[in-house]
MARVEXDREN-540493 format. One line per field, with one value per residue (C-alpha): residue in one letter; residue number from 1; x, y, z. Coordinates in nm, 4 decimals, always signed. Layout:
<nodes>
residu <- a	...
num <- NUM	...
x <- X	...
y <- Y	...
z <- Z	...
</nodes>
This chain:
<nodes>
residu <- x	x	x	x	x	x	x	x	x	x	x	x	x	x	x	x	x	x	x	x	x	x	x	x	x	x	x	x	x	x	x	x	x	x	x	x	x	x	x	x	x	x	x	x	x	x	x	x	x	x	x	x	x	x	x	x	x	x	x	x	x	x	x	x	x	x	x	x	x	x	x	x	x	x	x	x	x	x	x	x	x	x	x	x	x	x	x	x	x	x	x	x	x	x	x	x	x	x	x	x	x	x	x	x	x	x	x	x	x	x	x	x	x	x	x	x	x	x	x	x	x	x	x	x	x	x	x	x	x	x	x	x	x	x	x	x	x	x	x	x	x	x	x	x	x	x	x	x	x	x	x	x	x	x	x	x	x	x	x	x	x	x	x	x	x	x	x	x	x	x	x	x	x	x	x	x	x	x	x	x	x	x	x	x	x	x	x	x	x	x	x	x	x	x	x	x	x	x	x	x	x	x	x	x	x	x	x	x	x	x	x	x	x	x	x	x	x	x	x	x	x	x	x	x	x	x	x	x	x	x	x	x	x	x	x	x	x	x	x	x	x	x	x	x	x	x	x	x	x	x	x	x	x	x	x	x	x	x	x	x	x	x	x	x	x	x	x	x	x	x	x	x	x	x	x	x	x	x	x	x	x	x	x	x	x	x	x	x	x	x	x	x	x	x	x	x	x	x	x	x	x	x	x	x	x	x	x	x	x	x	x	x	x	x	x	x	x	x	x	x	x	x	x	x	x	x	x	x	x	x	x	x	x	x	x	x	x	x	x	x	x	x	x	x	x	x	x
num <- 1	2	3	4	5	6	7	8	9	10	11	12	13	14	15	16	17	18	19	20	21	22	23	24	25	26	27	28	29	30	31	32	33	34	35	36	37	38	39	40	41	42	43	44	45	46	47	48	49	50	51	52	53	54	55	56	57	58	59	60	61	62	63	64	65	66	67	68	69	70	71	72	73	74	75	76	77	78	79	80	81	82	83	84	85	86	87	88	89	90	91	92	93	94	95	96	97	98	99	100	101	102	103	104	105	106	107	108	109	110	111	112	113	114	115	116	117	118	119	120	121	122	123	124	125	126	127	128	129	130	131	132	133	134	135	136	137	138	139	140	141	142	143	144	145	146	147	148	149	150	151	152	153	154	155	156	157	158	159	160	161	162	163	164	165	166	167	168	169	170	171	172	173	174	175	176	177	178	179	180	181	182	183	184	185	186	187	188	189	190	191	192	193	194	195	196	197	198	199	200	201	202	203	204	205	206	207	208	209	210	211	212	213	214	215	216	217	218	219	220	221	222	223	224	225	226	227	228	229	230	231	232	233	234	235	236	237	238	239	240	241	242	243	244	245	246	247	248	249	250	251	252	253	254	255	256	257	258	259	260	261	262	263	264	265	266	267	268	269	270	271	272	273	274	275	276	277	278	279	280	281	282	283	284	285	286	287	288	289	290	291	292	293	294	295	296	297	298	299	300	301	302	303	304	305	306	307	308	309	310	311	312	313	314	315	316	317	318	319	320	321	322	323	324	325	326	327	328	329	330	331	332	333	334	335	336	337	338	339	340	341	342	343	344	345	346	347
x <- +5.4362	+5.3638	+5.1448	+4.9619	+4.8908	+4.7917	+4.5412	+4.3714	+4.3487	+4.1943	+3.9746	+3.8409	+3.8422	+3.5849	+3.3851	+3.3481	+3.2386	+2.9780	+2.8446	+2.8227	+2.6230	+2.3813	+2.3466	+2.2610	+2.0050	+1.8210	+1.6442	+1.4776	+1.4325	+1.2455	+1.0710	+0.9108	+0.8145	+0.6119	+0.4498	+0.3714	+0.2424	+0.0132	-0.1726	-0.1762	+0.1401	+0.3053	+0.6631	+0.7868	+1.1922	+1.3215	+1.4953	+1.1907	+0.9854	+1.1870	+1.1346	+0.7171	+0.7233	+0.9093	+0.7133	+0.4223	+0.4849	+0.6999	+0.5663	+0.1968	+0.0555	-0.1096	-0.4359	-0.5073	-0.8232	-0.9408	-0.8317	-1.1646	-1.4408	-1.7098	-1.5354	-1.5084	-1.6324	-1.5235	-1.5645	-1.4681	-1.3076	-1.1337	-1.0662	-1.2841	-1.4686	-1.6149	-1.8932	-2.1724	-2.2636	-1.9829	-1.7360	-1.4591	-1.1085	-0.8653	-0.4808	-0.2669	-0.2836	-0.6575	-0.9900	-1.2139	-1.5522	-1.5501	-1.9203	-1.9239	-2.1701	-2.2470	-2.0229	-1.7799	-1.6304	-1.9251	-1.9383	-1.9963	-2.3310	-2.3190	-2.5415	-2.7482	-2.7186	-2.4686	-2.4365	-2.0932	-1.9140	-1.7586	-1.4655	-1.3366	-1.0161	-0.8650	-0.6274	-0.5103	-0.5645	-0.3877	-0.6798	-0.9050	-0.8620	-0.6978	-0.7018	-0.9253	-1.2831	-1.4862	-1.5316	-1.1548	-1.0214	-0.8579	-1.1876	-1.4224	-1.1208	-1.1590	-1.5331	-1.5631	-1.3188	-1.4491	-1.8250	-1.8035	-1.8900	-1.5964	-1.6532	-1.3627	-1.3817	-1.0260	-0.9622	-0.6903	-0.4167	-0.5898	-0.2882	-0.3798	-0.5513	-0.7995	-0.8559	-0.9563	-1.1452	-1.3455	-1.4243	-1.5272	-1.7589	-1.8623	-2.1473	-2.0085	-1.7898	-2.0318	-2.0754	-1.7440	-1.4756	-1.1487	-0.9717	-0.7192	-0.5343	-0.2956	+0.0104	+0.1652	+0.5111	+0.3137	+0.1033	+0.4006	+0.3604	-0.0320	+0.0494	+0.3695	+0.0994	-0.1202	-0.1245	-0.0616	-0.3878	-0.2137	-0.0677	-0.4227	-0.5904	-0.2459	-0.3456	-0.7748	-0.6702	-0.4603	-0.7335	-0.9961	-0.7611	-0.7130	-1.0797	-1.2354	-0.9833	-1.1035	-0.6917	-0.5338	-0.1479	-0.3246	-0.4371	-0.1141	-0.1912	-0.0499	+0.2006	+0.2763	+0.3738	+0.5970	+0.8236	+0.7998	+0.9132	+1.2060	+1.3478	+1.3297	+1.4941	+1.7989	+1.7555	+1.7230	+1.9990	+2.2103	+2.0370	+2.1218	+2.5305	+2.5036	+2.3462	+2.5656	+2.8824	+2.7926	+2.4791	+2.3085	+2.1349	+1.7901	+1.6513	+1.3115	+1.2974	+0.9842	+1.1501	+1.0397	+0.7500	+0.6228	+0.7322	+0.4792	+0.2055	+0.2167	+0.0706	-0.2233	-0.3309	-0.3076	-0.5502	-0.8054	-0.7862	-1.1759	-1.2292	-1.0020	-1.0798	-1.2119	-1.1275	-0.8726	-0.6625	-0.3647	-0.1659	-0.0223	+0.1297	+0.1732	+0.4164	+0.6439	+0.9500	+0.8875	+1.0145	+1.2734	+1.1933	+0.8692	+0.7598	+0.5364	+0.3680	+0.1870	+0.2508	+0.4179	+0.2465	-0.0728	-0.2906	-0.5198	-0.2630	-0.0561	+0.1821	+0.1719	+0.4025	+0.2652	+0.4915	+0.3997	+0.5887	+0.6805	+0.4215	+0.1313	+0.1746	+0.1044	+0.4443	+0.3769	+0.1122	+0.2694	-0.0536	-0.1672	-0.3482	-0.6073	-0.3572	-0.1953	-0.5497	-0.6201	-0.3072	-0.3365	-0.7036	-0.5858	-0.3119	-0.5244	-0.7966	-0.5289	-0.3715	-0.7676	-0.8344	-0.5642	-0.5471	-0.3542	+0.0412	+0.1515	+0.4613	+0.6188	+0.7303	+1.1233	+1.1987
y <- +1.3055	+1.5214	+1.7940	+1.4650	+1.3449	+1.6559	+1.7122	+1.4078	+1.4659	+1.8419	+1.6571	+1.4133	+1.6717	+1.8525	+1.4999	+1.4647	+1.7717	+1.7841	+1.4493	+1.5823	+1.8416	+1.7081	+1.4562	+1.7275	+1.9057	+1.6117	+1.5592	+1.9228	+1.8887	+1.5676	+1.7035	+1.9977	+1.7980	+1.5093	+1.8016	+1.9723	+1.6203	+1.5763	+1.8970	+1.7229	+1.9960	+1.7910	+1.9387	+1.8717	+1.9666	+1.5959	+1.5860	+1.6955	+1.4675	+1.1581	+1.2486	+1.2755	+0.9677	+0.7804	+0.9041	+0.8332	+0.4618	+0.3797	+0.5797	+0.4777	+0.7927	+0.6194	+0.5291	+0.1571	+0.1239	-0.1999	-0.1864	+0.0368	-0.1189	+0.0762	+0.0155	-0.3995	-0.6865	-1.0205	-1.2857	-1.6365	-1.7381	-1.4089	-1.2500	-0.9501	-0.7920	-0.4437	-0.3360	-0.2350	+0.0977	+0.4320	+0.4644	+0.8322	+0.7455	+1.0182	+1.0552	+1.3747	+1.3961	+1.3123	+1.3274	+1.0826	+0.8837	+0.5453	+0.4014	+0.0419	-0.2134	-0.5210	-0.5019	-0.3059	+0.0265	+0.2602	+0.3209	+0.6460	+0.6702	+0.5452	+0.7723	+0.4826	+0.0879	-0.0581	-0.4211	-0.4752	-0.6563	-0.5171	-0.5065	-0.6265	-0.4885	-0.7064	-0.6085	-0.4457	-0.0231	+0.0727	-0.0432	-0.0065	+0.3549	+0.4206	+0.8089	+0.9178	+0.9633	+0.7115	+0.9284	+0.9792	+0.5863	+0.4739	+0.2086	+0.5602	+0.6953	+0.3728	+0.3467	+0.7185	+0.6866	+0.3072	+0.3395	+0.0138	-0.1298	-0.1362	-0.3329	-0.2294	-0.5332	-0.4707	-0.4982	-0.2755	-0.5636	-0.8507	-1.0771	-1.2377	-1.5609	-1.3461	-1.1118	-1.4248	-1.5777	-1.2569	-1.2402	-1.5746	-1.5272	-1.2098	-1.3207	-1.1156	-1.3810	-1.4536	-1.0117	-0.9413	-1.0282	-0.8486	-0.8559	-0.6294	-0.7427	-0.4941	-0.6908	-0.5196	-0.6571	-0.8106	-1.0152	-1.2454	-1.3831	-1.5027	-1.6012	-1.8357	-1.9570	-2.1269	-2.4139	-2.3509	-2.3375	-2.2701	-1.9260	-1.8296	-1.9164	-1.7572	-1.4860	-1.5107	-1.5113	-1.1842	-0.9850	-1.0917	-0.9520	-0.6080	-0.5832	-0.6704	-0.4245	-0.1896	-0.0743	+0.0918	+0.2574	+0.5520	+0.4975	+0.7105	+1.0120	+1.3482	+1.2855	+0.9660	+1.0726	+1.3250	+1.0155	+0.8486	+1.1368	+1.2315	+0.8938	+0.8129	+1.1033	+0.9464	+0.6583	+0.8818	+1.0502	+0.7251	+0.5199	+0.8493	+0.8445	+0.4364	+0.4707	+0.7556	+0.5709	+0.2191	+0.2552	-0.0890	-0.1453	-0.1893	-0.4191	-0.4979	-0.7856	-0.9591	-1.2944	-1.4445	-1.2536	-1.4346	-1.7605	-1.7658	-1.5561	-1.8074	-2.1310	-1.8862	-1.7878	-2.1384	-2.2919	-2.0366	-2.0921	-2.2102	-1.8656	-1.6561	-1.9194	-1.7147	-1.3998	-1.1126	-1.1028	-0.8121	-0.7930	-0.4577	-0.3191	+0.0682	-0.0256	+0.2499	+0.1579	+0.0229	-0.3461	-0.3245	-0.5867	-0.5924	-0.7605	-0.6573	-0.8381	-1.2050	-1.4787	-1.7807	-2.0162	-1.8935	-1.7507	-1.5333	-1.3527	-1.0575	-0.8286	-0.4311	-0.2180	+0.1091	+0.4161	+0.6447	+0.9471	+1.0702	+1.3252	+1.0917	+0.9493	+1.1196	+1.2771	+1.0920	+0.8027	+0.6647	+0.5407	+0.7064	+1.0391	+1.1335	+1.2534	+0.9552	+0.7237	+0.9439	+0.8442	+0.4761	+0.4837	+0.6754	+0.3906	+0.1428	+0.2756	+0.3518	-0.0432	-0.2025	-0.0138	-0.1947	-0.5645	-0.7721	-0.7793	-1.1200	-1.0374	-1.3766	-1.3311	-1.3822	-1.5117
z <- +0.6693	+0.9843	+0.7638	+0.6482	+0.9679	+1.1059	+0.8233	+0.9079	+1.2715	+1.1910	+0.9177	+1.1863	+1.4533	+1.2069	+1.1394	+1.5061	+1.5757	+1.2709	+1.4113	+1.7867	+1.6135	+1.4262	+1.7037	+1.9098	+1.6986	+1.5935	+1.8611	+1.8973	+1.5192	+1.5202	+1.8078	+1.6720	+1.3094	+1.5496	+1.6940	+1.4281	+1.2942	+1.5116	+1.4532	+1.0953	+0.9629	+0.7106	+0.6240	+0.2504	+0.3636	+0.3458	+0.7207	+0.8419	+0.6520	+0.7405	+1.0687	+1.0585	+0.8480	+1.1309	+1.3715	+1.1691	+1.0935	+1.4035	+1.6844	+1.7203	+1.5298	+1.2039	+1.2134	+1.0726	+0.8823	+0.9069	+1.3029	+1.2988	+1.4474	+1.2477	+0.8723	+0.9185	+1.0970	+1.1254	+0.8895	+0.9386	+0.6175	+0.5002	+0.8452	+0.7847	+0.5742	+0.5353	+0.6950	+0.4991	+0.4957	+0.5380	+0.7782	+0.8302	+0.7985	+0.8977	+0.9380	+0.8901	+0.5526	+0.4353	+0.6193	+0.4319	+0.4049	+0.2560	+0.1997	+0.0808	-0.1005	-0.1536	-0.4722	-0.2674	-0.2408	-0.3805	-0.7478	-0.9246	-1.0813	-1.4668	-1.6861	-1.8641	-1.8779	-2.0057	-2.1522	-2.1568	-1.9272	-1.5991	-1.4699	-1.1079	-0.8817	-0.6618	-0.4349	-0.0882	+0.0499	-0.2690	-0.4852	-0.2004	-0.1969	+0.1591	+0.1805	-0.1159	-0.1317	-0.3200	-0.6336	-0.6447	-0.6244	-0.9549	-1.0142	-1.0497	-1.2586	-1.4760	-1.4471	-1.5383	-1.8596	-1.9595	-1.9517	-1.8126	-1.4381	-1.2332	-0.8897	-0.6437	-0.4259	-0.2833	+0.1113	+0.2664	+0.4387	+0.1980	+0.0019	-0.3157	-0.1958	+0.0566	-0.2685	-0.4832	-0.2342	-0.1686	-0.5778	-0.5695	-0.2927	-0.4109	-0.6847	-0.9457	-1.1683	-1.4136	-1.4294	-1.5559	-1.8109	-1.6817	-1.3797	-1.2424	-0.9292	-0.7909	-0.5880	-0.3281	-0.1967	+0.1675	-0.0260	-0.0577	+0.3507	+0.2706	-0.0756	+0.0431	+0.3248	+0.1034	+0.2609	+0.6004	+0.7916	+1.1263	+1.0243	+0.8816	+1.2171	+1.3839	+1.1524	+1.2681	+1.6374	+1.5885	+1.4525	+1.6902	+1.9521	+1.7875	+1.6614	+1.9887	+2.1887	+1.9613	+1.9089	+1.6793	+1.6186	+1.7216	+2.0422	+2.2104	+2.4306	+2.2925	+2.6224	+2.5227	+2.1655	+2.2812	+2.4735	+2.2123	+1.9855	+2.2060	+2.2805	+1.8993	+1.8335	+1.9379	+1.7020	+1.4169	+1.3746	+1.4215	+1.1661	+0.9321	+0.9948	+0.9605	+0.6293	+0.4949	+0.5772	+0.5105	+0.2379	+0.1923	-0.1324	-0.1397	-0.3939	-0.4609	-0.6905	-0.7922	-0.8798	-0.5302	-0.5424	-0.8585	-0.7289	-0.4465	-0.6681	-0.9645	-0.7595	-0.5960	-0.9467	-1.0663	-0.7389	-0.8655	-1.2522	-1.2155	-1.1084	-1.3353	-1.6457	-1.9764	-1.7779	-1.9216	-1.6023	-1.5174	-1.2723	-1.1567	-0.8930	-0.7721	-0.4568	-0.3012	-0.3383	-0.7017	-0.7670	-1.0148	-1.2273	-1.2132	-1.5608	-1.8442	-2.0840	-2.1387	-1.8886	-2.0267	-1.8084	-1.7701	-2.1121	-1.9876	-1.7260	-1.8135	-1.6503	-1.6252	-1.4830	-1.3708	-1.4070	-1.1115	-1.0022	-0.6682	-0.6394	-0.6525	-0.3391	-0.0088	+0.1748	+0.4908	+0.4904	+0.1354	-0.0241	-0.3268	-0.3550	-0.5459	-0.8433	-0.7967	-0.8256	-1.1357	-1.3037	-1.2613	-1.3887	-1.6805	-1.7395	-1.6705	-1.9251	-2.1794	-2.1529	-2.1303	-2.4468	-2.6516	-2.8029	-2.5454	-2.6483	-2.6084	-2.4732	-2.2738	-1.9286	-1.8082	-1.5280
</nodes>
């Protein structure tokens, strides 16, 4: 009984000082990645890469597109829109231009005319193309491998109802036969406000402020970063021991997700009427049960589930690259080119 006890004590005489360890290095470690971060040095070792991502997300360093004042202005019914013409968009992983239309994000050129019907995305920066170059988003990719008119008229931050307000305004229903919406997990918040006018005004008054301060996450001094880097540095490694002894599941269901997306898609059936409709999504963390197949309430809607890999995402920023827009055109192309597979949707 003594040996036992003594093997524990030695055993957490060793956890302690493992702990008092890698408390101790932490900090210098997530001090030298948040430098090296901001001289746009991504690191692909995974301590070192939770650390930059951190920083990047938590600590003011990530640039916020539609927080620039020469990609959008403000519009009174969907909060903002973008602003004609090209705008650069940067962060430590991409350096891009994003030129824009009336039709929206800038289309690659299409060799002749074509009188088939187009095709219109809907949805938030994923679809938008946050981080690629216009010729690179996955509505070129589709465009490109379609031979059909693809109108990107996505809007980085946008939920649902903004997305199928901005199609309706657009001018382009009567142009098209398909449309792809790509859901993103924060569409739920604007698509559960349907009806409340005083969170979309909340939601107006909020990005007046930040639009007419001109901010953005990334308006830290390099000084100011480094606090901010040293003093989350302590956080860090904390969060880290608290997940490795007491791991919470993380579950992304869509259940609730389709609960509040259902009723948005139903208060614009005018719009989506005698329309092939799919909804998508390409979120990081993947929902789990994210459905496929025909919806059982609605005709015209179905369900895909895109299979993306790890790699086509950026390390960092977590949008899609341009692999990663490539592969969802490709999937995209490949499921418009088959007969739809009335497949019912569980709930």
């Amino acid at each position: 009984m003594t040996g036992a006890r003594s093997f524990i004590v030695k055993a957490c005489g060793f956890v302690l000082i493992a702990a008092m360890l890698y408390l101790s290095l932490c900090p210098g470690i997530y001090l030298v990645s948040s430098v090296l971060l901001t001289q746009g040095i991504v690191m692909r070792p995974k301590l070192l890469r939770d650390f930059q991502r951190d920083f990047y997300n938590d600590r003011g360093f990530r640039k916020i597109w539609q927080a620039q004042r020469d990609c959008v202005q403000p519009d009174e019914r969907l909060i903002y829109v973008p602003r004609i013409g090209s705008c650069r968009f940067t962060n430590a992983e991409f350096d891009t231009t994003l030129h824009f239309e009336k039709d929206g994000r800038a289309r690659n050129g299409m060799s002749e005319k074509h009188s088939v019907a187009g095709i219109a995305i809907l949805g938030d920066s994923y679809a938008m193309g946050w981080g690629v170059n216009d010729p690179e988003t996955f509505a070129n990719v589709l465009q490109d491998e379609l031979k059909r008119p693809v109108y990107n008229l996505a809007v980085s931050s946008y939920g649902t109802v903004r997305e199928l307000l901005r199609f309706e305004q657009s001018g382009l229903m009567d142009q098209v036969d398909t449309i792809l919406i790509q859901y993103a997990a924060n569409d739920f918040m604007e698509n559960a406000a349907l009806d409340d006018q005083e969170k979309f005004r909340q939601a107006q008054t909020l990005f007046r402020e930040m639009f007419d301060k001109e901010r953005s996450s990334s308006d830290h001094g390099w000084l100011d970063s480094i606090r901010r880097a040293v003093s989350f540095s302590i956080e860090k490694p904390i969060r880290n021991l608290r997940d490795l002894f007491l791991p919470r599941p993380r579950r992304n269901h869509f259940g609730p997700h389709y609960a509040s997306l259902l009723p948005v898609l139903k208060r614009f059936a005018s719009v989506l009427d005698r329309k092939r409709v799919v909804v998508f999504s390409v979120d990081e963390p993947r929902f789990e049960d994210f459905p496929s197949g025909r919806d059982e309430t609605m005709a015209n809607v179905e369900f895909a589930d895109m299979k993306i890999d790890a790699e086509n995402y950026y390390l960092i920023d977590s949008h899609l690259n341009a692999a990663g827009h490539a592969r969802v055109g490709h999937l995209l192309a490949a499921m418009l080119s088959k007969p739809v597979v009335a497949l019912p949707l569980s709930q």
